[in-house]
N, C-alpha and C positions, 0 to 999 in steps of 0.2 A: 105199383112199380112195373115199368116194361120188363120183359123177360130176358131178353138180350143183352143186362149191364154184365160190364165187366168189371171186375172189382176194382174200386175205385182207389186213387191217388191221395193219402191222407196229408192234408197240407196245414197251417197257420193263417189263423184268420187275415191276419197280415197280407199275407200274399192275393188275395184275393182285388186287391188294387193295380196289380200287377195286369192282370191278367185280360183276354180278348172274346169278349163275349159276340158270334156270329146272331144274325139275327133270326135265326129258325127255330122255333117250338121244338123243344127233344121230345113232347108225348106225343103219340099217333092217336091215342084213344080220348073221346069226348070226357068217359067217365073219370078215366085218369087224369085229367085237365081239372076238374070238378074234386075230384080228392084231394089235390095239389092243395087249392085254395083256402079249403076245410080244414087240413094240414097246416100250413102255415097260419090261416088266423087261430088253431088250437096252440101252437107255439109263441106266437106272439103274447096271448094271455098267460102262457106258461114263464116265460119269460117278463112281464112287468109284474107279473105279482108275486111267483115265488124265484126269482131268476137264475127258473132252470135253463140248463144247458141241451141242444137239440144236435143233432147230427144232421146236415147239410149233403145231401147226393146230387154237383151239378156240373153239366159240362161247359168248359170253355171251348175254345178254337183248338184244342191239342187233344184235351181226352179228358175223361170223369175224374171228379178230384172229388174231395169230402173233409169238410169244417166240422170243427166242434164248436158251438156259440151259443151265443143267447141273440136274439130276436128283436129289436130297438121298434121298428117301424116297416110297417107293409102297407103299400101303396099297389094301384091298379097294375104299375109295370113293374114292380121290382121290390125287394126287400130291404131294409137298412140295416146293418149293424153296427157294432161299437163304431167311433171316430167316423162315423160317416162313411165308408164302405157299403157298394152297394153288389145284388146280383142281382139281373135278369129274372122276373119270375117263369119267362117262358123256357130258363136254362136250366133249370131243377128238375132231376128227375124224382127225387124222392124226399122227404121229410122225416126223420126215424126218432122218437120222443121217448 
């Protein structure tokens, strides 16, 4: 996780269709780009087999917000969740399981 978040805006997965994802990478570090992925494909499995719930840390266009869900589908750009709802994989700062 970058060091600089600020606590983040706890929202409704819901709203997440709402919202405006900019198209810039929030990690500055290779490694953390690399944990990200690791992270989420360990949630993903977390999520179809036992369908746990993960906590989501990502920003949109306004500032850090933070999901509670489960994991449907991850693809090279982006993550799926319930109803088709998606986010930016390059928006996530963090994966918390």
């Amino acid at each position: 996780m970058e060091a600089n978040l600020k606590k983040p805006e706890v929202i409704e997965k819901e709203q997440v269709a709402q919202l405006r994802f900019p198209n810039e990478e929030v990690l500055l570090a290779a490694d953390a780009i690399k944990l990200r992925k690791a992270d989420l494909d360990k949630a993903l499995k977390l999520g179809n087999i036992e369908k746990g719930k993960i906590k989501i840390v990502f920003e949109d266009s306004e500032s850090i917000k933070q999901i509670e869900t489960t994991i449907w589908g991850v693809t090279d750009k982006r993550i799926i969740l319930k109803q088709g709802v998606v986010i930016p994989i390059h928006r996530i700062h963090e994966v918390k399981m």
